[in-house]
N, C-alpha and C positions, 0 to 999 in steps of 0.2 A: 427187402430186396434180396433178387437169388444172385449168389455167386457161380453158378454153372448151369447151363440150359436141362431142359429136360430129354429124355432120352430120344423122343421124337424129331426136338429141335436141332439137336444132335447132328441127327443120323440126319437132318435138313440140311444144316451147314456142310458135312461133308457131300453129301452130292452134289454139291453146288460148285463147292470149290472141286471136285473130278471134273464135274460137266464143263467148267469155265477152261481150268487147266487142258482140257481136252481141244477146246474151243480154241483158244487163242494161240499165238506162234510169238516170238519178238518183236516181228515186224509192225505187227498189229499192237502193241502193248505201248500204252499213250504216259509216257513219263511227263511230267509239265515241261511244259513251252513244245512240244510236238504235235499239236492238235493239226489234222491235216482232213482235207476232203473224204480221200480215201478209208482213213480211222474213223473218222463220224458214220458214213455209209455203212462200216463192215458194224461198227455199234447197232446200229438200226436194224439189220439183220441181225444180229445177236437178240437184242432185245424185242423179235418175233418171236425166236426161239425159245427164250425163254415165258414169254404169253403161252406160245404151244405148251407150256409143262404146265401151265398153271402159275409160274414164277412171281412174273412181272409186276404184278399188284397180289401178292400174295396172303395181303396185311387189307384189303377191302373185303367188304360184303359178296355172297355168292353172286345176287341177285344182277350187281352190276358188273361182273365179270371179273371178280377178285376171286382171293381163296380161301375165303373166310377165317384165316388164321387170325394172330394176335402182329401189334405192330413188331413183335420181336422177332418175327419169322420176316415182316420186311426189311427189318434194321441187319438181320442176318444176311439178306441179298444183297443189302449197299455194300455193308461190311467187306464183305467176299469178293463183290463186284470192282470195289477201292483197290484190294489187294493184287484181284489178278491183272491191275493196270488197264481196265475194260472203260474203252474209250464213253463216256456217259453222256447219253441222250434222253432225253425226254422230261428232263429234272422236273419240268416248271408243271408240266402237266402231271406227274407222278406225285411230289412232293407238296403242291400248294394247290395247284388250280384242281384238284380232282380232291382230296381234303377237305377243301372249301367247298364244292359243291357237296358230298355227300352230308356234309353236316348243315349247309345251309341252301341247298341248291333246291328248287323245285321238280317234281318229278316227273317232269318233259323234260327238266336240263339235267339231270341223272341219266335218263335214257338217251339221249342225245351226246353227251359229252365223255363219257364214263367208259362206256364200251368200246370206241375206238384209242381211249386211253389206254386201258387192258391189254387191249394189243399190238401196242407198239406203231399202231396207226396215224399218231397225229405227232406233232414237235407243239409247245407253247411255249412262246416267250416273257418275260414279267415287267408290267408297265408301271413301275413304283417313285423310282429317283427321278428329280428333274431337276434342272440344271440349277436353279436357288433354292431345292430341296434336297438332302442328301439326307445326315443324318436326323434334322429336325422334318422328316418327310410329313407330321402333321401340316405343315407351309404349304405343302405344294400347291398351286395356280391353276393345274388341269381341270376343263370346264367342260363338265357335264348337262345342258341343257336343256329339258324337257320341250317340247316340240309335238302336240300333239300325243300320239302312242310310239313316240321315236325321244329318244335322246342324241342331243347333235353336241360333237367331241371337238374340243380349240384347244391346242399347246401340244408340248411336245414331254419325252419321258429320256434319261440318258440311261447310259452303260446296258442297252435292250441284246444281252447274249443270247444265239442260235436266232435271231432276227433273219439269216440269210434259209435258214430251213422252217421255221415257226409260220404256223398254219393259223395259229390265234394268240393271242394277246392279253393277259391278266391284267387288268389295271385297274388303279385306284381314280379316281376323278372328283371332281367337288360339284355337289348338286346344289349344297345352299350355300352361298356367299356370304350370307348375313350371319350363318351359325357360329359358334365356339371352333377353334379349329381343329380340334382332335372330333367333333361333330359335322353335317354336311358332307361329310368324305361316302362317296358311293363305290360300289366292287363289279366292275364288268368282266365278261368275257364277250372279247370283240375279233371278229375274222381279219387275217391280217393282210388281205385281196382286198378289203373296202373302199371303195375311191374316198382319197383324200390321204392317206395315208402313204409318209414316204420316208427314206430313212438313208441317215448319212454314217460312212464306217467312221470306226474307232478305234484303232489298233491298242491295243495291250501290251505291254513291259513282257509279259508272261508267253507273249506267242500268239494269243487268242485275239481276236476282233468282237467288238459289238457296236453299237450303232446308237446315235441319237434319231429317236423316231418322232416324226413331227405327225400331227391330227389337223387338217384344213377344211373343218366344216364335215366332219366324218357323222352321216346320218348312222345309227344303228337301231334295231327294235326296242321296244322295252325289255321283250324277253331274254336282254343280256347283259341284266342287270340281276346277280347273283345274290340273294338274301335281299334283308330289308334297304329302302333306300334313306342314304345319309347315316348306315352304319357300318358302312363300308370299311373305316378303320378297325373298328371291333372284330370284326369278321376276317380281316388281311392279319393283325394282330394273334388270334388264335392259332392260324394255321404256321405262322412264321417260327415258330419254335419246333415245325417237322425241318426247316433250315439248319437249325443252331443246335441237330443232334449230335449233326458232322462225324457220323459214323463209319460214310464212306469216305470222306476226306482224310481222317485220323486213319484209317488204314492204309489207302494210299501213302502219306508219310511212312505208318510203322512198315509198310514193304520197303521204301528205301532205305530206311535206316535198317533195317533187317540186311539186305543186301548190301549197303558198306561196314556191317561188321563183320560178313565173312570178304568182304573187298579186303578191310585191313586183316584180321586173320591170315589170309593167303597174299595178298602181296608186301615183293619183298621193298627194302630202302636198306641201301647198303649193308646185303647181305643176310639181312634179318625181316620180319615183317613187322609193318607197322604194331603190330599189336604187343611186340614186345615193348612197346616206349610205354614208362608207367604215366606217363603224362596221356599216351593215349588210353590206354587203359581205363584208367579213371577219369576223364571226359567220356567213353563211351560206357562207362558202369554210372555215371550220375544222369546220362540222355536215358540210359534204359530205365530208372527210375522214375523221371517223368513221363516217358510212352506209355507205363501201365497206368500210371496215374491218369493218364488223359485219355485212356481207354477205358477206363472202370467210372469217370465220369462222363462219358458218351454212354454208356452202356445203362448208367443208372437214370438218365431222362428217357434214355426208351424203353426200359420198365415200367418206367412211371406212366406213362404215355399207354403202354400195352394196360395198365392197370385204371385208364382213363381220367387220370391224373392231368393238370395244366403243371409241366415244369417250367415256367417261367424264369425265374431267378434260378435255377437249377440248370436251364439251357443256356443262358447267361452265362455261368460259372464256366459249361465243359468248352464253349465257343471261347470265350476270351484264355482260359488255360492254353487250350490246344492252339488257338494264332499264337501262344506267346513260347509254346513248347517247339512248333513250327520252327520258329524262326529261330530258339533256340540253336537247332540240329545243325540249321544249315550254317551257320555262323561255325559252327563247331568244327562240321566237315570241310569248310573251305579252308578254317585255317590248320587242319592236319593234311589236307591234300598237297596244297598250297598253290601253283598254279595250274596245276592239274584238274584242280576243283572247277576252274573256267572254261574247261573244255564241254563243247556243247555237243548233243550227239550226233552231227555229220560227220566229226571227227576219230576214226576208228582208234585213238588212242583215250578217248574220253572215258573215264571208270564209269560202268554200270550203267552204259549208255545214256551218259550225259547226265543222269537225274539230279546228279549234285547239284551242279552251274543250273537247271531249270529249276530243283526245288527251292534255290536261294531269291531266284529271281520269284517265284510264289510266293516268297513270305515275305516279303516287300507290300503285300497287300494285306493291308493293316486292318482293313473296315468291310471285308465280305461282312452283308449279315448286320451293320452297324460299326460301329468306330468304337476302336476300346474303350472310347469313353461313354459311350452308350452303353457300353455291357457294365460298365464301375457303375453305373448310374440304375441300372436295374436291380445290380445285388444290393447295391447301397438299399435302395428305397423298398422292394420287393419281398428283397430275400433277407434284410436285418432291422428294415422297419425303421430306418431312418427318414428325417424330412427331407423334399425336396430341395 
């Protein structure tokens, strides 16, 4: 593993971060719990702009409208994109359902799927949880049906984010009832216009909405059934560790916490500024010790990953660190603010426009990605070679 990019990659990340910095104003800069119409919109135009450079999918094949770099040059865009608080769209299409196709997709649904990804053309949303399946998601009950050269869709999927912009739908299904259950699991990509389909919101603790979407007899082709059928777990499975790189997640944080140490530095408490209390001091000199840590394990699965590596138990590791380093901060920040820390940012006395009170309320969510104890359960068995 490199410790420092190469001179290319470099000279990659800093245009990035000008060209964003350029781009962006406050107003526009999405700290948790601020997620608004407006901020998604100006994202979507962003994220053309950055397809126009070549950006966007920079870490795919030429062929299909990437840029044929390594995944380190895309782990560098999230990165960057995390930092400059760059409201983020497109996740599900970028990260998992465009993944999955080029490694197991056919090349009508490459040419079809891929190119309007590249450019910022489509939203996807991801059809995985349902409501007696969460972290045990081998359970889930979604029935996939064969019908002819159609497959016809029954049940529903929870927590379905960007559902109100999402133009298609990733989802897992079960084609054989009779099979093993981590077997019979199928992988579509399904239009989200399809009659039969409908969707109830879901407000979020954090600000954000997503939706329980229900399937009522949803006819679709075969052709939207991505890789082989009834191995649809294997295939969701592989890609879900571009999730658990959390590269732009981990940066978003290290920007807040970046921003409330020159908060404490420069403001004062009777007289003096926070940073002279050694109490603060040494809480924010032992937070900084964990952001790098949890950056240098971010950074070492997207090595691995750019070197075509499966970091499993290694994506494992940097996800469950970084929720636990997360909530760390905010736990830390609130009780040096102290009520201050509750100010939300409508409130023009709010420090660093609110980010504190929204990052607290972020790290309240324990199980993006799996529940900690799905990640203990990976390193256990994966990464140490323990039994089940």
């Amino acid at each position: 593993m490199r410790f420092q990019f190469t001179q290319e990659q470099q000279r990659f990340r800093e245009e990035v971060s000008a060209f964003l910095r350029q781009e962006m104003s406050p107003e526009y800069e999405t700290v948790y719990g601020t997620f608004s119409e407006e901020k998604y919109w100006f994202g979507r135009a962003l994220a053309r702009k950055l397809a126009d450079r070549g950006w966007l999918t920079i870490g795919w094949p030429r062929e299909y409208g990437g840029g044929g770099k390594t995944f380190l040059e895309q782990s560098i865009l999230d990165e960057q994109i995390g930092y400059q608080r760059v409201q983020r769209v497109g996740i599900t299409g970028l990260n998992f359902a465009g993944p999955a196709i080029i490694k197991f997709g056919t090349e009508e649904q490459k040419k079809r799927y891929l190119p309007p990804i590249a450019r910022g053309d489509v939203e996807y949303c991801q059809g995985f949880t349902e409501p007696n399946a969460g972290s045990d998601l081998a359970s889930l009950q979604m029935r996939a049906e064969r019908d002819g050269d159609d497959y016809v869709l029954n049940g529903s999927k929870m927590f379905t984010s960007y559902y109100a912009h999402a133009d298609y739908i990733y989802l897992l299904a079960r084609t054989d009832p009779d099979a093993p259950k981590h077997r019979g699991i199928s992988l579509f990509i399904v239009e989200m216009n399809a009659p039969g389909i409908s969707t109830r919101p879901l407000p979020y603790i954090n600000g954000e909405v997503a939706a329980q979407t229900f399937f009522d007899s949803v006819r679709i082709p075969r052709s939207s059934l991505v890789g082989e059928e009834n191995q649809g777990w294997y295939h969701a499975m592989t890609t879900l560790d571009y999730e658990r790189v959390g590269l732009e997640r981990y940066a978003r944080v290290r920007r807040t916490f970046d921003d409330f140490v020159n908060f404490c530095r420069d403001a004062a408490s009777n007289g003096k500024s926070l940073g002279h209390s050694p109490l603060v001091r040494h809480k924010l000199a032992e937070l900084k010790v964990g952001m790098e840590g949890w950056g240098l394990l971010c950074w070492k699965v997207a090595w691995m990953q750019s070197q075509g590596e499966v970091p499993n138990a290694e994506a494992s590791i940097a996800f469950l660190y970084g929720t636990q380093q997360r909530l760390r901060f905010a736990q830390a920040a609130m009780e040096i603010l102290g009520q201050r820390g509750t100010l939300t940012p409508e409130s023009e006395l709010a420090p660093i426009q609110g980010a504190i009170e929204g990052v607290s309320r972020e790290s309240l969510h324990l199980h993006g990605a799996g529940t900690l104890e799905i990640h203990r359960n990976i390193i256990a068995q994966r990464g140490l070679g323990l039994p089940r």
